[in-house]
N, C-alpha and C positions, 0 to 999 in steps of 0.2 A: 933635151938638156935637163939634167937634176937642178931643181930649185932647192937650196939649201937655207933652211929657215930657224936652223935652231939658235944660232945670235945674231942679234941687229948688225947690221952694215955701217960703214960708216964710209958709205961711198958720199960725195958729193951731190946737190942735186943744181941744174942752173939755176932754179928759183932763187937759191940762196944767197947769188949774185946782188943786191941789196941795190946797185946802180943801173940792174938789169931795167930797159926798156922799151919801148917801141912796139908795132904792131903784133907781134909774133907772143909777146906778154899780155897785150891785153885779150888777144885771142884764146890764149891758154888761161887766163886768167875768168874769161867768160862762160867758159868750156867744163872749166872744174865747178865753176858755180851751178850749170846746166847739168851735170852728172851728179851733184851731191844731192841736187834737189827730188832727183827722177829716182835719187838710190835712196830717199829717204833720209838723209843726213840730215839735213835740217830741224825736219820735224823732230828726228832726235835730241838735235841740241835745245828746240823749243819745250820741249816737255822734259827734259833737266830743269829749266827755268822755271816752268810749270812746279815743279819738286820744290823747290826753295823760295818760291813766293805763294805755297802754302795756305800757310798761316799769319802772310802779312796784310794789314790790313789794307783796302784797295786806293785808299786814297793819299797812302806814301808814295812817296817822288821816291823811286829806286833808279839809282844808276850803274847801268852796266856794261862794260868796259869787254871787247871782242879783241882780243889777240892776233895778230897776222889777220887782219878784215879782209884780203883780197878789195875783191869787186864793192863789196860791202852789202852782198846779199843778205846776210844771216840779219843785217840789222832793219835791213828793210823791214824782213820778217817779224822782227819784234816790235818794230812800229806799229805795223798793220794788226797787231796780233795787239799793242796796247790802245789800239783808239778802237778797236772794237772792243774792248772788255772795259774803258775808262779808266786806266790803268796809267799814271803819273811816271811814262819809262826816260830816263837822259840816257840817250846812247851815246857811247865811245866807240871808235872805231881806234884801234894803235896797226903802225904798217910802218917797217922800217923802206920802205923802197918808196919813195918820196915820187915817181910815174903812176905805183898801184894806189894810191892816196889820191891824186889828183884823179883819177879816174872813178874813184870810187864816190868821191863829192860828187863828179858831173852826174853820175847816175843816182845821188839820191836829193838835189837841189829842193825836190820839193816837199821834204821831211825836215821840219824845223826842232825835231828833238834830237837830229843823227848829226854829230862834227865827228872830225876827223882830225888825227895828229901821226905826223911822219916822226916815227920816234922807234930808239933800237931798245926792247924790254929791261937790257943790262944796265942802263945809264942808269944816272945819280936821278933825272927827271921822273922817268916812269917806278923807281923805289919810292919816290915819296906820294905819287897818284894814292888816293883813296877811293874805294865801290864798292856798292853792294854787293854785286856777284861780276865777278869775270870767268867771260870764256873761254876756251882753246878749241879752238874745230879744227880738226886732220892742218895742227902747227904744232906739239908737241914732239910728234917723232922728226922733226927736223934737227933735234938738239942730241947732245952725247949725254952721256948718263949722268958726269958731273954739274953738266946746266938744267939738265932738268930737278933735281935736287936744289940748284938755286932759285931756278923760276918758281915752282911751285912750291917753296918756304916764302916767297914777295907775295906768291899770289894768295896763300892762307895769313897773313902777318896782315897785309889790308884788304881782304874783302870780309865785309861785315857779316855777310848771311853763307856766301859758300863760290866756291866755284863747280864749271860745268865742262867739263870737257869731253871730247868726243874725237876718236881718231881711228887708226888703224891695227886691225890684227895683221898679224905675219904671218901668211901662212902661204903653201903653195896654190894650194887653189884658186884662193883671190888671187896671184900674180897672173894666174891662166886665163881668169873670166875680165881680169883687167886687158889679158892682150885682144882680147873681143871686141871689150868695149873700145880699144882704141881703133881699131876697123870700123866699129858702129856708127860711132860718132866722128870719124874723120881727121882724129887729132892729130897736131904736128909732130915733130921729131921730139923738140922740146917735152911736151908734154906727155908724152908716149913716154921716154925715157927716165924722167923725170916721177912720173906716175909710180912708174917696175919699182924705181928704186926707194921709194914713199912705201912701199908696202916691205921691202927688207928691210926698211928702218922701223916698222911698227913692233907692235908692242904684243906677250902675250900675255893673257892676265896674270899668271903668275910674280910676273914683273910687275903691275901695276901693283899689286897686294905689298910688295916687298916696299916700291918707293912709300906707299901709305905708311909701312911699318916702320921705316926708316925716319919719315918725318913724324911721327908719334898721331896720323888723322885720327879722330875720335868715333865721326860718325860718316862714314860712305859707303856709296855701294859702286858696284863692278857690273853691268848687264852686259852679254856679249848680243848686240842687232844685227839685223841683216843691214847693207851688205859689209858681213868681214869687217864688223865697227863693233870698237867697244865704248860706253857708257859709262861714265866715270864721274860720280856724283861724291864733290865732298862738302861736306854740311858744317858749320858754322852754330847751327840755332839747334 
C-alpha cells in the first residue's frame, strides 16, 4: 500500500477521545512512554531544556509546564535530572483526560516538585497559567493547523524563557519502522492505530519554519533526530 505523505491527515486518533479510559489506555499510555524513551524522545526534549536554561542562573526556581503529560514520564525525567544538578525545577504536568492525570499522579507520588492538572489547553484557565518554559512532546500534531497557531501564540505570550517541543516527521518510512515496532513491542489495536495515524498527522520542517514565520519567532531552531523526530527550540532570552 502507497503511504501518502505529502499533507497532514486529519484523520481522528482514539486518544483524542478526552473521557477515554480504562485498562486498554493505561496500557497504551505506558507503552508510548516505554518506546519514546528506548527511541530517544526524551532525552530530546531534555536537552531543549538543557538549551534554555543555559544561561540561567542555577539557583532559580524554573517552572515548567508539560503539555498532554501522558504517564507523566517526561516530568519524572526532569526531576531526577533537577536534584542531581540542584536545580529549583516546579513541574506542571496539563492532560485534559482526567483517567490519564490520575494515573500519572500514582506514578510519580514520590516527587514533591511534580502536580498535576486535568485541564483542556483552549480554556479561559490554562490562557492565564504562566512558566518558564512549556513543553510539547509528540501532542502538537494532534491539532489542525488553525489550533496550532492558537496554542503556540499561548504558549510564546506566557512562557518566559521559551518553549520546547518535540514530535513527529511524516514520512513513509517511519510509518513502516512504526509497523515493526508495533509487532516488537506488542501493542494493542488502539495504539497500533492510533500510532500509523500520529505519524500522518506530523509535521515536515518545512511547515514548522512557515508556523515560526507566521507567528513572527525571533530566535529557534529546527533539528531533525532520530527517530523521525523533529526538535523544535523557540527562545524567548
Amino acid at each position: 500500500m502507497l503511504i501518502r505523505t505529502k499533507y497532514r491527515t486529519e484523520m481522528p486518533e482514539t486518544m483524542d477521545d478526552f473521557m477515554l479510559e480504562g485498562e486498554i489506555l493505561r496500557d497504551a499510555l505506558d507503552k508510548i512512554a516505554k518506546i519514546n524513551q528506548l527511541l530517544g524522545g526524551n532525552k530530546l526534549t531534555l536537552l531543549g531544556v538543557k538549551t534554555l536554561l543555559r544561561n540561567v542562573p542555577a539557583n532559580t526556581e524554573i517552572t515548567i509546564v508539560d503539555i498532554g503529560c501522558g504517564n507523566g514520564d517526561m516530568l519524572r525525567i526532569l526531576a531526577d535530572y533537577g536534584f542531581q544538578n540542584n536545580l529549583k525545577l516546579k513541574l506542571i504536568g496539563i492532560d485534559a483526560n482526567n483517567f490519564t492525570i490520575n494515573h500519572a499522579i500514582s506514578l510519580s507520588n514520590k516527587y514533591s516538585n511534580i502536580s498535576y492538572q486535568c485541564e483542556n489547553i483552549f480554556d479561559k484557565a490554562f490562557e492565564a497559567l504562566k512558566y518558564d518554559i512549556v513543553l510539547s512532546t509528540l501532542v502538537l500534531h494532534h491539532f489542525k493547523e488553525d489550533e496550532i497557531i492558537e496554542i503556540l501564540s499561548v504558549f510564546y505570550t506566557n512562557a518566559r524563557l521559551g518553549i520546547v517541543i518535540n514530535d513527529l516527521q511524516r514520512s513513509s518510512i517511519a510509518y513502516r519502522l512504526f509497523q515493526l515496532l508495533c509487532f516488537v513491542f506488542r501493542l494493542n489495536t488502539m495504539s497500533k492505530n492510533d500510532g500509523l495515524i500520529s505519524i500522518l498527522r506530523g509535521f515536515k520542517k518545512e511547515e514548522l519554519i512557515q508556523y515560526s514565520e507566521e507567528l513572527d519567532f525571533k530566535k529557534y531552531t529546527i533539528h531533525w533526530k532520530w527517530a523521525f523526530r523533529y526538535q523544535w527550540i523557540i527562545s524567548k532570552i
